[in-house]
C-alpha positions as CSV (number, residue, x, y, z in Angstrom):
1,X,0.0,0.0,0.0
2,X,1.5,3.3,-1.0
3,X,-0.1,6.7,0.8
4,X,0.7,10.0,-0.7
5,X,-0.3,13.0,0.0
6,X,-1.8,15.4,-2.5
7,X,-0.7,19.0,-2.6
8,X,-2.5,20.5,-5.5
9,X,-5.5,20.7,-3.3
10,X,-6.4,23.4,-0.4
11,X,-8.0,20.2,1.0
12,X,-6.0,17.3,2.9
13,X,-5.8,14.3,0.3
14,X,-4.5,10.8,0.7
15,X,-3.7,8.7,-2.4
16,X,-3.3,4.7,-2.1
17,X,-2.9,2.0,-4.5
18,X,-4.3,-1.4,-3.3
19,X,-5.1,-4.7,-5.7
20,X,-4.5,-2.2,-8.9
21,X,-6.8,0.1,-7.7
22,X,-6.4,3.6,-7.1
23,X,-8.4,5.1,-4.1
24,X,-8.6,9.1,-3.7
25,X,-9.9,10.2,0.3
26,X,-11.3,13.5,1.2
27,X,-9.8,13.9,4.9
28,X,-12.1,16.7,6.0
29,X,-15.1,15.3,4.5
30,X,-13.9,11.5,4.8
31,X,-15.0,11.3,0.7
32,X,-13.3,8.0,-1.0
33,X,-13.5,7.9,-4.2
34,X,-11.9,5.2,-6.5
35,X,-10.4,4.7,-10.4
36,X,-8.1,2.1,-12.2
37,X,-5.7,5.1,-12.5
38,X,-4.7,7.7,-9.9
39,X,-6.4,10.9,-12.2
40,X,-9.4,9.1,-12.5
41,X,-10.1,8.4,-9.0
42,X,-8.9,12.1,-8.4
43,X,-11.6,13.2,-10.8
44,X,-14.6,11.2,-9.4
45,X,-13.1,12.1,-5.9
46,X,-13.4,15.8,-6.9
47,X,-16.8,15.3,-8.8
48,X,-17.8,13.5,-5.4
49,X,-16.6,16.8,-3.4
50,X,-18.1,19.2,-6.0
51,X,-21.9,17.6,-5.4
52,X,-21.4,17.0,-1.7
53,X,-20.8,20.7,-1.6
54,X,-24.0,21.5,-3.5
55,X,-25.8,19.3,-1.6
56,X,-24.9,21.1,1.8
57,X,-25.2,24.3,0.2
58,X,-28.5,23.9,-1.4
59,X,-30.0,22.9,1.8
60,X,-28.3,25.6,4.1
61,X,-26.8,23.3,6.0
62,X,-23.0,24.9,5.9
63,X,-22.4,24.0,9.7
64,X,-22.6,20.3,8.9
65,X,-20.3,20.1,6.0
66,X,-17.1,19.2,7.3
67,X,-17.3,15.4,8.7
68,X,-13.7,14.7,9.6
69,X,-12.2,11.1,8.2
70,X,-11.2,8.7,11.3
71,X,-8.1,9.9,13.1
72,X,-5.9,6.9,11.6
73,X,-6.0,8.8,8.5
74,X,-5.3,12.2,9.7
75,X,-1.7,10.2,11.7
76,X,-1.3,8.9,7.9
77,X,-1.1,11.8,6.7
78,X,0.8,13.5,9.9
79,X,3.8,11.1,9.2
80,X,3.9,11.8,5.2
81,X,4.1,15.7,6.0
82,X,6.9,14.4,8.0
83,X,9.0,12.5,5.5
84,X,8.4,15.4,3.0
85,X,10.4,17.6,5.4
86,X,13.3,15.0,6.1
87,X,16.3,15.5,4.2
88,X,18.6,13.0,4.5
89,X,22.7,14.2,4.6
């Protein structure tokens, strides 16, 4: 399984690769989204974020719109931010 973590967002997104899938995840909304490549689960994952925002909005329910994923996810993604910042001498 290989996480990465997606920067060309202003939301937090973790990229895996399990059994030749692709699987995009929406930390602050806890969205998955999958594809048989990496850009096409990032497109449905951002088609999936673009409705779920519609949805909230449509029904003025702005307060409710962030649903955090589990915190296992969030550590993930703590220890990537990590590695990115470790330079080896």
């Amino acid at each position: 399984m290989i996480r990465k973590h997606v920067k060309t967002s202003p939301l937090d997104v973790l990229i895996s690769q399990e059994e030749g899938k692709f699987y995009a995840h929406c930390l602050p909304f806890d969205l998955l989204a999958e594809g048989v490549t990496r850009e096409e689960a990032q497109r449905r994952l951002a088609e999936m974020i673009f409705e779920y925002l519609k949805y909230f909005l449509d029904k003025n329910m702005e307060p409710f719109i962030f649903r955090p994923a589990p915190m296992k996810y969030w550590e993930i993604l703590r220890a990537i931010r990590e590695e990115e910042r470790f330079i080896p001498h």
